[in-house]
Backbone as a ProteinNet text record, in pm:
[ID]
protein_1_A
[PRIMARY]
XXXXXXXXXXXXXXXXXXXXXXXXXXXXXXXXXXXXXXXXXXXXXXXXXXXXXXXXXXXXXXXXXXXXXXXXXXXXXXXXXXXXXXXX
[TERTIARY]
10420.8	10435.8	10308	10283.8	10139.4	10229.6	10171	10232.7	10111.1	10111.8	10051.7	10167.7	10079.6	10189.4	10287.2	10413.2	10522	10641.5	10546.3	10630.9	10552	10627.3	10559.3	10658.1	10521.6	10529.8	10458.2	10549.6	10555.9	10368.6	10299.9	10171.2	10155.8	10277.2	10230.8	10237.9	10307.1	10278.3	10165.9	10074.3	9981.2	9830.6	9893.7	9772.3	9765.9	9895.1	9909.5	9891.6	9899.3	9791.9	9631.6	9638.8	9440.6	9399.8	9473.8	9443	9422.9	9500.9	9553.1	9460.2	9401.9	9261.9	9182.1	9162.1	9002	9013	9093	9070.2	9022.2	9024.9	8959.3	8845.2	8763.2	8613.7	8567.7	8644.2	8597.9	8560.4	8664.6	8728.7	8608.7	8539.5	8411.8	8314.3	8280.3	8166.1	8163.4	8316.2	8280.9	8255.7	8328	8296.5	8128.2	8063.2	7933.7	7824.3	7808.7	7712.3	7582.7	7528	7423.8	7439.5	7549.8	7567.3	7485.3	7418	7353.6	7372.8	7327.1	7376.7	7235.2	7272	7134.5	7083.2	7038.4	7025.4	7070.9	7101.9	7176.1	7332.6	7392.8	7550.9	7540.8	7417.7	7418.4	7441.2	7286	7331	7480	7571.2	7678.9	7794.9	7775.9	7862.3	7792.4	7691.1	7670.6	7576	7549.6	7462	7348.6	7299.9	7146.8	6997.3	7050.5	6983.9	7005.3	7133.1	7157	7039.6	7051.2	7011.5	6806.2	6807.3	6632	6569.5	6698.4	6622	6616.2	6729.6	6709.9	6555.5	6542	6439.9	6284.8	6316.7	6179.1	6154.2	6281	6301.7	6278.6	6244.1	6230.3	6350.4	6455.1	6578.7	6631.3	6578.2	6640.1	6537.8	6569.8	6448.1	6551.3	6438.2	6461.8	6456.8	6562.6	6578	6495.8	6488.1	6436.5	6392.8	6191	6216.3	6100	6200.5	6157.9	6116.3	6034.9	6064.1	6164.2	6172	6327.7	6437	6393.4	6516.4	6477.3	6595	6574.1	6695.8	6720	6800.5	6828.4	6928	6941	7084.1	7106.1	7215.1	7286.3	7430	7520.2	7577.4	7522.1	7540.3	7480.8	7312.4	7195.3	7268.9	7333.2	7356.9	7462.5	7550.8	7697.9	7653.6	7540.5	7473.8	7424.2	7338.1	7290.5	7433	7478.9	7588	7707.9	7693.4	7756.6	7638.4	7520.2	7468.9	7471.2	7445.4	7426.2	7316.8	7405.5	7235.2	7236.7	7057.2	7032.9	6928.3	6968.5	6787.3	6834.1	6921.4	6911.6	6794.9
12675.7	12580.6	12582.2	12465.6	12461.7	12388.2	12459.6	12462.8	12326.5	12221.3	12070.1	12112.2	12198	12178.1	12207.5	12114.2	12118.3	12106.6	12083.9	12040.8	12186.3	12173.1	12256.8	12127.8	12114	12088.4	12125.3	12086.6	12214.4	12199.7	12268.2	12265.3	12137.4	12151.3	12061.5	11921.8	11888.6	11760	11741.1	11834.6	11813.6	11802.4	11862.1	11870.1	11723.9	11664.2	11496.3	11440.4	11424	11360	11326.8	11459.1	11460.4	11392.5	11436.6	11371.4	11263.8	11127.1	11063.8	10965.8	11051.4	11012.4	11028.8	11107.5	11175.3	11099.9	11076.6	11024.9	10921.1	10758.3	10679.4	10685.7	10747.5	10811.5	10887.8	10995.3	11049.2	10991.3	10901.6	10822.7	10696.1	10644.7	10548.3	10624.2	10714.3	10850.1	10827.4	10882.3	10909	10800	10702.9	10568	10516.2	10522.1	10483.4	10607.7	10703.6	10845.7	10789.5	10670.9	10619.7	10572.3	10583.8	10479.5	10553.2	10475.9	10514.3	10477.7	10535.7	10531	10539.9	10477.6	10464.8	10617.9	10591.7	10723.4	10754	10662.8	10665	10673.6	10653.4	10671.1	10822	10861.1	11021.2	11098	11046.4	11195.5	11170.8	11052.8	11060.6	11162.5	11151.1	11175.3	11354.1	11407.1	11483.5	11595.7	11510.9	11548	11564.6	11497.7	11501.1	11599.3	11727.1	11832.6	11865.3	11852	11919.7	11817.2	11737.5	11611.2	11606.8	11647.6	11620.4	11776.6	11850.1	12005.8	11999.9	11923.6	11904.5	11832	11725	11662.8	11784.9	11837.2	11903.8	11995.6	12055.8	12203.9	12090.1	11996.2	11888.6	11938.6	11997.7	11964.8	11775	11731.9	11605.9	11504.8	11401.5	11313	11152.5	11077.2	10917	10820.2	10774.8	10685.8	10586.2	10541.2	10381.5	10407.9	10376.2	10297.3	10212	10116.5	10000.8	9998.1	9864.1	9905.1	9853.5	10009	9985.7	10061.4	10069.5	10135	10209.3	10367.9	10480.4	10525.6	10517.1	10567.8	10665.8	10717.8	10853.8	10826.3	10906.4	10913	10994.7	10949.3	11059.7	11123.8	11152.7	11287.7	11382.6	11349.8	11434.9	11515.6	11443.1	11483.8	11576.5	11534.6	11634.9	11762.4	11742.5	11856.9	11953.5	11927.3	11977.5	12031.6	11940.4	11987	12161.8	12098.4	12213.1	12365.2	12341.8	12443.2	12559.2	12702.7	12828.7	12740.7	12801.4	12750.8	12919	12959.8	13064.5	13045.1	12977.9	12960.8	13027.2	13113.3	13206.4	13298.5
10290.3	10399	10483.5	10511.3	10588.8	10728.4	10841.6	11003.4	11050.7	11112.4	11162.1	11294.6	11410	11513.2	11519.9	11555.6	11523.9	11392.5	11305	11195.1	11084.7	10997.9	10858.7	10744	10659.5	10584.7	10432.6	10308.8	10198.2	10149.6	10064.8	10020.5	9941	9844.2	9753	9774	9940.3	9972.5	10032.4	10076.1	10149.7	10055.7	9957.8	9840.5	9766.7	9750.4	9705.6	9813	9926.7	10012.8	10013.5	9996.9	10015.3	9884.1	9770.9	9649.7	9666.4	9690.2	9702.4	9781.5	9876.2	9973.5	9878.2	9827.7	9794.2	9620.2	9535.7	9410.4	9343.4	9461.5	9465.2	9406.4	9517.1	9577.2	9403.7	9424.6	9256.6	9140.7	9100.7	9008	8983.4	9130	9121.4	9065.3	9095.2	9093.1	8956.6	8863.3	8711.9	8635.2	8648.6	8568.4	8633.3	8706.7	8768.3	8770.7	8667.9	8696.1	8797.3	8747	8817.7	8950.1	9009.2	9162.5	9235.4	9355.4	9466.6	9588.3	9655.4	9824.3	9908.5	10007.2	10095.6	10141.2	10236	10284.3	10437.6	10478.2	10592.8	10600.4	10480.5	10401.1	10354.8	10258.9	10220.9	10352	10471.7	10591.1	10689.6	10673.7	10688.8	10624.8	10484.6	10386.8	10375.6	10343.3	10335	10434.4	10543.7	10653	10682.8	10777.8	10751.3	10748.6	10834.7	10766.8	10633.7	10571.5	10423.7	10315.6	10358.3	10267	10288	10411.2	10493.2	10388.8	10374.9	10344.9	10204	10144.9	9968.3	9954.5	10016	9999.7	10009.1	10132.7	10146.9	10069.7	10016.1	9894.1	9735.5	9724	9583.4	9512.4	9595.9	9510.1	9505.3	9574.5	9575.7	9563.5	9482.9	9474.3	9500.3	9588.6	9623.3	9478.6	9463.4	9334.9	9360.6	9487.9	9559.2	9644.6	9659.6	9804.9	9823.7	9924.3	9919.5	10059.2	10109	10266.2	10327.7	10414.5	10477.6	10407.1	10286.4	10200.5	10103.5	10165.2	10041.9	10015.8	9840.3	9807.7	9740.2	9763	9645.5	9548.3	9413.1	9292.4	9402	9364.5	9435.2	9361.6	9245.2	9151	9160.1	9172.6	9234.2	9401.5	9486.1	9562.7	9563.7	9455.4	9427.3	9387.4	9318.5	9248.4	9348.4	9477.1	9604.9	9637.1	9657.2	9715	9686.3	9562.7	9492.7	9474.6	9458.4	9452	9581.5	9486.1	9650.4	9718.5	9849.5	9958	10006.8	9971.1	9992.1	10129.3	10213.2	10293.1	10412.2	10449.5	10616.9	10562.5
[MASK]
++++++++++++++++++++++++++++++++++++++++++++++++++++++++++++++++++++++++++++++++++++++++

């Protein structure tokens, strides 16, 4: 049981929730390996130090840019994402 306040409600409804949110989102990702996102959507989605420091560490490279516009793969970024961050 997961406690929200006043109520508890059981895990496994709370786990088909988030799913439920979050599978959409996935589900575009796998059918599209190539999709891209600006870069003002990445430091939303993934934050903009995380994203400013991939760049400066050449873990991350700009698919596009144009002027005005840089983009990055948001696989490249899943990938950042998922990796150790060793930098304290």
């Amino acid at each position: 049981m997961v406690s929200f306040g006043d109520k508890q409600i059981p895990l496994r409804t709370v786990l088909k929730m988030y799913a439920a949110e979050l599978l959409p989102e996935l589900m575009q990702e796998l059918e599209n390996p190539n999709a891209v996102i600006s870069q003002n959507k990445a430091y939303k989605q993934f934050g903009q130090a995380n994203v400013m420091r991939w760049v400066k560490e050449r873990k991350l490279q700009p698919v596009a840019k144009r002027p005005g516009k840089i983009e990055y793969r948001v696989s490249d970024l899943r990938i950042c994402q998922n990796r150790f961050q060793d930098y304290l």
